[in-house]
C-alpha positions in Angstrom: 48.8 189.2 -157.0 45.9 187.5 -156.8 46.9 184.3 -154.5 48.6 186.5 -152.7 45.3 188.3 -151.7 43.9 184.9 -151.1 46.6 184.3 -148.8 46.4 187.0 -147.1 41.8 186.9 -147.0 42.6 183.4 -145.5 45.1 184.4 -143.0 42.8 187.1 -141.8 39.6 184.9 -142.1 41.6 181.9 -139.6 42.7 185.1 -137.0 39.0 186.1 -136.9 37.6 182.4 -136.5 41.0 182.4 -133.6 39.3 185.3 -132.0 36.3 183.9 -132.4 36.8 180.5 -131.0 39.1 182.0 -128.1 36.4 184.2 -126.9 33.6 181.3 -127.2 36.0 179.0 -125.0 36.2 182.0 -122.8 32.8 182.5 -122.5 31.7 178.7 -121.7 34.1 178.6 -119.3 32.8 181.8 -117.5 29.4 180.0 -117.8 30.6 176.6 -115.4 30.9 179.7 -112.5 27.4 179.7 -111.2 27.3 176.2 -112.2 30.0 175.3 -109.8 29.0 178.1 -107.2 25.5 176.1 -107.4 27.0 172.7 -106.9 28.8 174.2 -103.6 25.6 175.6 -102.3 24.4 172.3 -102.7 26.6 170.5 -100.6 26.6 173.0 -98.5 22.7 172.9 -98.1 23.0 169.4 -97.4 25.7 169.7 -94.0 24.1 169.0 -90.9 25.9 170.5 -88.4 24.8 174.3 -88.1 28.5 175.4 -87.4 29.8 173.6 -90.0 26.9 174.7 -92.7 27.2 178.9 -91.2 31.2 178.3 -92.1 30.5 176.6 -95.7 27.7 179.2 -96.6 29.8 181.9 -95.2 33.1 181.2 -97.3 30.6 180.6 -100.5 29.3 184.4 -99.3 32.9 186.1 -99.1 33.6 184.2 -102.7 30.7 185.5 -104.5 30.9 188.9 -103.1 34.9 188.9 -104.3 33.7 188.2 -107.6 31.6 191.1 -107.7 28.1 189.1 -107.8 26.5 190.7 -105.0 22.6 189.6 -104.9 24.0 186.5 -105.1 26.2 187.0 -102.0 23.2 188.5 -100.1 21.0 185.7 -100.9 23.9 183.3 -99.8 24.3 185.1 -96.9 20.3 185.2 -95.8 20.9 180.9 -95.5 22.8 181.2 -92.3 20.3 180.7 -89.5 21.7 182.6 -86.6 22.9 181.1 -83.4 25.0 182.4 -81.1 27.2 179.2 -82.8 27.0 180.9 -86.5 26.8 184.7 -85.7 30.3 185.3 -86.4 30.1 183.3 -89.9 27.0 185.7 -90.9 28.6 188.7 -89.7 31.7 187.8 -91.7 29.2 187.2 -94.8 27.8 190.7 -94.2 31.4 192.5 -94.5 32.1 190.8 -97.5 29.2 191.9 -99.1 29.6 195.1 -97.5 33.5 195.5 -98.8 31.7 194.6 -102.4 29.4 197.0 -102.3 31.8 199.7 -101.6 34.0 198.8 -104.3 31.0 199.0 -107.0 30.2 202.6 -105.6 27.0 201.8 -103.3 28.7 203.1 -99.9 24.9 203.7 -98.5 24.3 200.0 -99.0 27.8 199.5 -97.7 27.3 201.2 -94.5 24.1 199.2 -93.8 25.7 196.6 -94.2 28.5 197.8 -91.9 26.1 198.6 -89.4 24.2 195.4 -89.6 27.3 193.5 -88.4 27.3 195.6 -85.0 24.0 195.1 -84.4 25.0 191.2 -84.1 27.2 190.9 -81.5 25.0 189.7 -79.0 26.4 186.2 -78.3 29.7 186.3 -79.7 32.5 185.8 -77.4 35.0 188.4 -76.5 37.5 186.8 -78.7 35.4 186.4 -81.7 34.1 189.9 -81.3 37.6 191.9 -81.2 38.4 189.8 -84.4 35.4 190.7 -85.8 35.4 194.1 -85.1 39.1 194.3 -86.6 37.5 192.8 -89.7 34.9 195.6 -89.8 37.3 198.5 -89.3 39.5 197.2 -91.8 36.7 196.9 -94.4 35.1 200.2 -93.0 38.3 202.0 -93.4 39.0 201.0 -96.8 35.5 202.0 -98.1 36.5 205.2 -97.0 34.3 205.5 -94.1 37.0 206.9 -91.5 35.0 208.4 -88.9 32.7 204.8 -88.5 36.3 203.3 -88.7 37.4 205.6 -85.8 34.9 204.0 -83.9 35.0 200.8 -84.2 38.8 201.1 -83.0 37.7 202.2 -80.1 34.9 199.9 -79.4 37.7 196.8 -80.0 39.7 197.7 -76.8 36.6 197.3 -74.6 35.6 194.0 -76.5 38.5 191.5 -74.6 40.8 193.0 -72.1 44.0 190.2 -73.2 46.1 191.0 -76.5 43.7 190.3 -78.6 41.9 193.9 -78.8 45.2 195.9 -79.1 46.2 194.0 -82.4 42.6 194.4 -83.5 42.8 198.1 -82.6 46.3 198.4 -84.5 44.7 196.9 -87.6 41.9 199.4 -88.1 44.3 202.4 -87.2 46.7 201.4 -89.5 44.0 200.8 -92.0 43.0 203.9 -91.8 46.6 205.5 -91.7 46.9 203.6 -95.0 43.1 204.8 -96.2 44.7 208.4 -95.5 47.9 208.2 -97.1 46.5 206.8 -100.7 43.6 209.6 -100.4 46.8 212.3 -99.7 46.3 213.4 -96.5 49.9 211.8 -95.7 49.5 214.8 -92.5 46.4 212.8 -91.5 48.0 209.4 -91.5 51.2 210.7 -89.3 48.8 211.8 -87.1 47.1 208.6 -86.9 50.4 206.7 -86.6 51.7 209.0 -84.1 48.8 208.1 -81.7 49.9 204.5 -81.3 51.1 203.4 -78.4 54.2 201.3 -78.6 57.0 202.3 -81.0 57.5 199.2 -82.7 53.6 199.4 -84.0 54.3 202.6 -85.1 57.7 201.4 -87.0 55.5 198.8 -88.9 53.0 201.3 -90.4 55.9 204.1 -91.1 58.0 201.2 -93.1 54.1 200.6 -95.3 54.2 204.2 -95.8 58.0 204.5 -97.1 57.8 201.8 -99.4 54.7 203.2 -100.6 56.6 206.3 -101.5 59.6 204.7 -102.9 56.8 202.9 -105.3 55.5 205.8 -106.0 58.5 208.2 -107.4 58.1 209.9 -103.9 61.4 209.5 -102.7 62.0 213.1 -100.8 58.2 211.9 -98.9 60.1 208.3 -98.3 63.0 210.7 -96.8 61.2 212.2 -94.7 59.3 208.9 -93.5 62.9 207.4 -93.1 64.1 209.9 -90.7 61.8 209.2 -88.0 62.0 205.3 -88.6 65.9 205.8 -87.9 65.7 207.9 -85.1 63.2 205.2 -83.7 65.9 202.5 -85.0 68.6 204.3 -83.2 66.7 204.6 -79.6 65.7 200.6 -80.5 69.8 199.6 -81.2 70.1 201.4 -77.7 67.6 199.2 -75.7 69.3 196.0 -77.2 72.7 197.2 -76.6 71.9 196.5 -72.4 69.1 194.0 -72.8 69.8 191.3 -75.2 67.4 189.2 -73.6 64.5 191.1 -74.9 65.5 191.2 -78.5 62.9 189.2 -80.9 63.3 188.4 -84.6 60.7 190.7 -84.9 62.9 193.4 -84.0 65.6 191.9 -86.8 62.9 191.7 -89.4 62.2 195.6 -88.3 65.8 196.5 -88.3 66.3 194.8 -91.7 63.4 196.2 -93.8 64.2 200.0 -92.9 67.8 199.0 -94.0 66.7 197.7 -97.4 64.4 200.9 -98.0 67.4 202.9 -96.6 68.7 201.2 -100.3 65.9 201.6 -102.3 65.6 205.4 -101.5 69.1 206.0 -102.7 71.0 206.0 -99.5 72.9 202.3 -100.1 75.9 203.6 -97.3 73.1 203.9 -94.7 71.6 200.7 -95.3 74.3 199.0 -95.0 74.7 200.7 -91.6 71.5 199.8 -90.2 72.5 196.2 -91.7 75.4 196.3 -89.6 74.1 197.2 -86.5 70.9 194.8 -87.1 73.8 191.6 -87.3 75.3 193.1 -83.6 71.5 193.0 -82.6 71.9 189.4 -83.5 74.4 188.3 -82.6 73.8 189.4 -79.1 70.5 187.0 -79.2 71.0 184.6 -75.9 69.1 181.5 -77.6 70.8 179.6 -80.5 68.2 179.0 -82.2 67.0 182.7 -81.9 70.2 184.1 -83.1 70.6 181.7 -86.2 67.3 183.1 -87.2 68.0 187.0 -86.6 71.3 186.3 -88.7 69.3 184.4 -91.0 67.5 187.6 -91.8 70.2 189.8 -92.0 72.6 187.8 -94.2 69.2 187.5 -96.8 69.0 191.4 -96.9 72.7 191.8 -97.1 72.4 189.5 -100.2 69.0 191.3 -101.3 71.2 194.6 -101.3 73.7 193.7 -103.4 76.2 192.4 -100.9 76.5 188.6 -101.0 80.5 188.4 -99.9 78.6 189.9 -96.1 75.9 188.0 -96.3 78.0 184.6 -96.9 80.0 186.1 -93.4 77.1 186.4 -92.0 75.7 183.0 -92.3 79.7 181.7 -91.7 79.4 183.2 -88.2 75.5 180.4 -87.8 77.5 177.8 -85.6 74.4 174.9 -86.2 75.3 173.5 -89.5 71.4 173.1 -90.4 70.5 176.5 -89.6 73.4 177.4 -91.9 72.3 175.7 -94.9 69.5 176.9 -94.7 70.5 180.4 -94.5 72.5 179.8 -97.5 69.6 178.9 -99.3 67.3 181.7 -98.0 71.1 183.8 -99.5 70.4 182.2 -102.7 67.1 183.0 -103.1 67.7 186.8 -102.6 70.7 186.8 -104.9 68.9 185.5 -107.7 65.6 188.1 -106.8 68.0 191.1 -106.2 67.8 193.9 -108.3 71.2 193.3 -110.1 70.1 189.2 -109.9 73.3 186.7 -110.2 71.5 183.5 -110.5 74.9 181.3 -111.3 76.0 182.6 -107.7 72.5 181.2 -106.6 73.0 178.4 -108.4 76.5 177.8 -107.0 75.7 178.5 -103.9 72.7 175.8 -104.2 74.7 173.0 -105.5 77.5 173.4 -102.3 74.5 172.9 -99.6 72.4 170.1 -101.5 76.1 168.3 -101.5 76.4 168.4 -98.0 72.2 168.2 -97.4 72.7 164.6 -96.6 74.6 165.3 -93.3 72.4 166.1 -90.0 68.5 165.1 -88.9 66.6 163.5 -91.2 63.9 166.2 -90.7 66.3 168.9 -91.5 67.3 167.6 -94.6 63.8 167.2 -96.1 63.5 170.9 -94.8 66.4 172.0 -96.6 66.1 170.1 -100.1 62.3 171.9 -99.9 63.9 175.3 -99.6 66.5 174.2 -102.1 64.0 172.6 -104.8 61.6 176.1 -104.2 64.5 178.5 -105.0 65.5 176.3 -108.3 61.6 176.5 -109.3 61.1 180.0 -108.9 64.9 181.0 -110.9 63.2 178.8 -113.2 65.4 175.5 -113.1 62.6 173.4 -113.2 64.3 170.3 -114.2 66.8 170.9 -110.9 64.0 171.2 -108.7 62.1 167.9 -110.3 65.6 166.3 -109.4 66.3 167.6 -106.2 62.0 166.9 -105.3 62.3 163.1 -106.3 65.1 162.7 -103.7 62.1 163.1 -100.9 60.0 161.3 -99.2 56.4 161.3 -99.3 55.7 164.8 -97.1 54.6 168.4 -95.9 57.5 169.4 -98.0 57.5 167.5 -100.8 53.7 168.9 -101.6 55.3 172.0 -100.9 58.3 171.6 -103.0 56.3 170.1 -106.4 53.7 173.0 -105.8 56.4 175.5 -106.6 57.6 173.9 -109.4 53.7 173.8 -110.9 53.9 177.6 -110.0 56.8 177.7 -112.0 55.5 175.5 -114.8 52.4 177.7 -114.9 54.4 180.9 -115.2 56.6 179.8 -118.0 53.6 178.4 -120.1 53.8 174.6 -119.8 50.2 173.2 -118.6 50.6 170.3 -119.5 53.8 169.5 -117.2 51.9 171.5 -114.6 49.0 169.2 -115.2 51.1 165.9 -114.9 52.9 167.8 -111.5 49.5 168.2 -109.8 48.7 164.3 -110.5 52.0 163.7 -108.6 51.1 166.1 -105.7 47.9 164.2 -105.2 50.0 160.8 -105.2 52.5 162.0 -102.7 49.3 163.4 -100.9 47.6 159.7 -100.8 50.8 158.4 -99.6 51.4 160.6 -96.6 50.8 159.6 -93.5 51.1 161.1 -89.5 49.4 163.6 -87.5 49.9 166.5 -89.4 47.8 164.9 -92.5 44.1 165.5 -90.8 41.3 166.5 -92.5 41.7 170.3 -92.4 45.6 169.6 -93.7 44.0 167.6 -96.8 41.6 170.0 -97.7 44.0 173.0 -98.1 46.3 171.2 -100.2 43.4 170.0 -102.3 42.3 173.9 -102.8 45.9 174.6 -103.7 45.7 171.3 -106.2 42.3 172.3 -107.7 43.3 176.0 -107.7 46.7 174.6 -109.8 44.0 172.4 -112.5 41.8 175.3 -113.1 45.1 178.0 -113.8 46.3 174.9 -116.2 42.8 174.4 -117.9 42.2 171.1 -116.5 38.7 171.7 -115.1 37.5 168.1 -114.9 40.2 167.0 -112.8 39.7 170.0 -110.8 36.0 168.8 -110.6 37.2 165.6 -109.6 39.4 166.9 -106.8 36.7 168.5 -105.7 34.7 165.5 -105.5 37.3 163.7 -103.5 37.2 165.6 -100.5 35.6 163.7 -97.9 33.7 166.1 -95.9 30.9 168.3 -97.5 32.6 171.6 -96.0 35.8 171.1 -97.2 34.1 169.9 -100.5 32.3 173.2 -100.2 35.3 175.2 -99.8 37.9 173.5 -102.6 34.2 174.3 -105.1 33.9 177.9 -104.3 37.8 178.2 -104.8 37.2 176.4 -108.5 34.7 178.7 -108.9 36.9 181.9 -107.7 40.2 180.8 -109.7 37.9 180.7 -113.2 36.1 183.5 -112.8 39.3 185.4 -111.8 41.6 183.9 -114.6 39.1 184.2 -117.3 38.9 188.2 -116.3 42.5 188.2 -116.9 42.4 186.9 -120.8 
């Protein structure tokens, strides 16, 4: 009895020094944060160019403020001298820190913020500005500030006269059609949505809103939102019906999604229906290469609801043998992600087309085995991807394709494969050359490898990834995303 208590004082004693040590590793590694947020000030501090240093400071700014440290977001933000070159970075800085501030509860310092940014359009082109003002509506709208939202939708259509100012306008009203919705004033929001001008804008916000519902348990709201986005679908099948030439894969991709939430409501006959007519719509596309992809997207919701015998018809009827496999693949993909998920059919189905990946462009192919080694990652074959990755040349999709499989490493638990995956990234990387490897292409692979090494504990060679970036605002942006990813993963634990 007695080594039994032993036992069991030891076993407890180890869990408490577990806990203990766990939540000390936690801790030091939450302390390298401001260390690291430090280091990218630094280089920041130290970049010439007033653009480039307004951009570095900025995106240090929008980091801290996403992490909740708000002084230190405000004192980031009061380093960007203002030029008519760097207002639009400081105004950026002030929404972050205004969003923040909402989020903690100070809406009064929020709407200073807010207001601050208006007060610093003087300078900024007409471009710039309707961006920025789509950025401010967005963040005023979801701090809850409607009626300042309100206005700042209406400001953006006098800001550019092009396209520009009507998708800023339609961001900030469906911001605040969503804003409405999750406060439960759905009346409010179909009021809002109603007041768009063009139907298909209107269609986008009204699928948000049914699929919120559906997530929700709301499924006689997500009726009711379904009726009018099928009477809309019905008068859209009409246009198409006498000119073809005018359908997008937009309007597909529209078609599609109210199909699939047709499903997910209950109502699989319907969306099926609306699947069917969405293929005709497709099928009457006069480019090739713009009918293979509205097809693409019907026969990967056909196989997302279930029906993979149509969505293997559907794909049969792709006459470019490329654009086929990789419609397959994107088939595959859905199968294995579909509710009732057959991953041997996705498997199956991958095996026939990286057989016969071989024939066609060289480019294609390298596109397809990407697609192909991205599905088999995120099924979880990670062996099958390696395999199918190591058959590629040094490329855009090779980084892309062994970037999924760290994904997938990560996911199931296995750093240190992830870890040895990012060392082979950053080879392939080195190796690449071509116009599409510049400086700003580098950089954004090296976030996504040093974002990788921090989720996999590796924070040295995250450091040191860091430290190989060439230019001090792309140095300064891979450091604040170090400094993000920690803080962020550490909350987590």
């Amino acid at each position: 009895m007695r080594h039994y208590s032993v036992c069991l004082l030891s076993l407890v004693c180890l869990t408490l020094l577990g806990r203990v040590q766990a939540q000390q590793s936690k801790t030091s590694l939450l302390a390298l944060v401001p260390e690291i947020i430090r280091q990218a000030q630094e280089t920041a501090q130290g970049i010439r160019d007033a653009r480039e240093k307004a951009f570095a400071l900025g995106f240090i700014t929008v980091t801290q403020a996403r992490l909740g440290d708000i002084d230190g977001a405000k004192q980031t933000a009061d380093r960007i001298i203002e030029t008519d070159a760097t207002r639009r970075f400081k105004a950026d800085a002030l929404i972050a820190v205004g969003e923040a501030q909402a989020q903690s509860g100070d809406r009064e310092g929020a709407r200073r913020n807010f207001s601050d940014v208006k007060q610093r359009m003087a300078g900024i082109s007409a471009f710039d500005k309707a961006l920025l003002l789509a950025d401010l509506g967005v963040a005023q709208a979801k701090a809850g500030e409607l009626e300042d939202a309100k206005q700042t939708a209406t400001d953006v259509v006098g800001s550019d006269p092009g396209p520009v100012s009507r998708l800023s306008n339609i961001r900030i009203l469906e911001a605040i059609a969503q804003s409405q919705f999750q406060s439960g004033d759905v009346a409010g929001a179909n009021q809002t949505i109603e007041g768009f001008k063009f139907s298909s804008d209107r269609m986008i916000i009204w699928r948000w809103m049914a699929r919120a519902q559906i997530e929700s348990g709301d499924l006689k709201g997500a009726r009711l939102t379904l009726v009018r986005l099928k009477q809309m679908e019905a008068v859209m099948s009409d246009v198409f019906a006498s000119s073809p030439n005018y359908i997008t894969s937009d309007d597909i991709s529209s078609l599609v999604e109210i199909a699939e939430l047709e499903v997910k409501a209950g109502d699989v006959a319907s969306g099926r229906q609306i699947l069917s007519s969405a293929k005709r719509t497709a099928g009457r596309m006069s480019k090739p290469e713009d009918k293979a992809s509205g097809l693409r997207i019907v026969a990967e919701a056909q196989a997302l609801t279930g029906d993979l015998a149509g969505a293997k018809q559907t794909a049969a009827g792709i006459n470019d043998s490329n654009e086929k496999k990789l419609t397959l693949v994107a088939v595959a993909a859905a199968t294995a992600k579909a509710p009732h998920s057959d991953k041997n059919s996705a498997r199956q189905i991958l095996r026939s087309v990286k057989a016969a990946a071989g024939i066609g462009l060289a480019s294609k192919k390298l596109e397809i085995l990407c697609d192909i080694a991205i599905t088999q990652a995120r099924i979880g074959d990670v062996n099958d991807a390696l395999q199918t990755e190591s058959g590629m040349s040094a490329s855009n999709e090779k980084t892309m394709a062994l970037h999924a499989i760290v994904e997938a490493q990560l996911l199931a638990g296995d750093k240190e494969s992830a870890k040895r995956t990012l060392i082979r990234e950053k080879q392939v990387l080195e190796r690449m050359r071509g116009p599409v490897v510049n400086a700003d292409y580098k950089v954004a692979v090296l976030t996504d490898i040093a974002e990788g090494q921090v989720q996999a504990g590796d924070i040295v060679a995250a450091k040191q990834t860091a430290a190989g970036v060439s230019s001090a605002p792309g140095k300064t942006v891979v450091l604040a995303t170090i400094a993000r990813v920690l803080a962020e993963s550490n909350a987590k634990k």
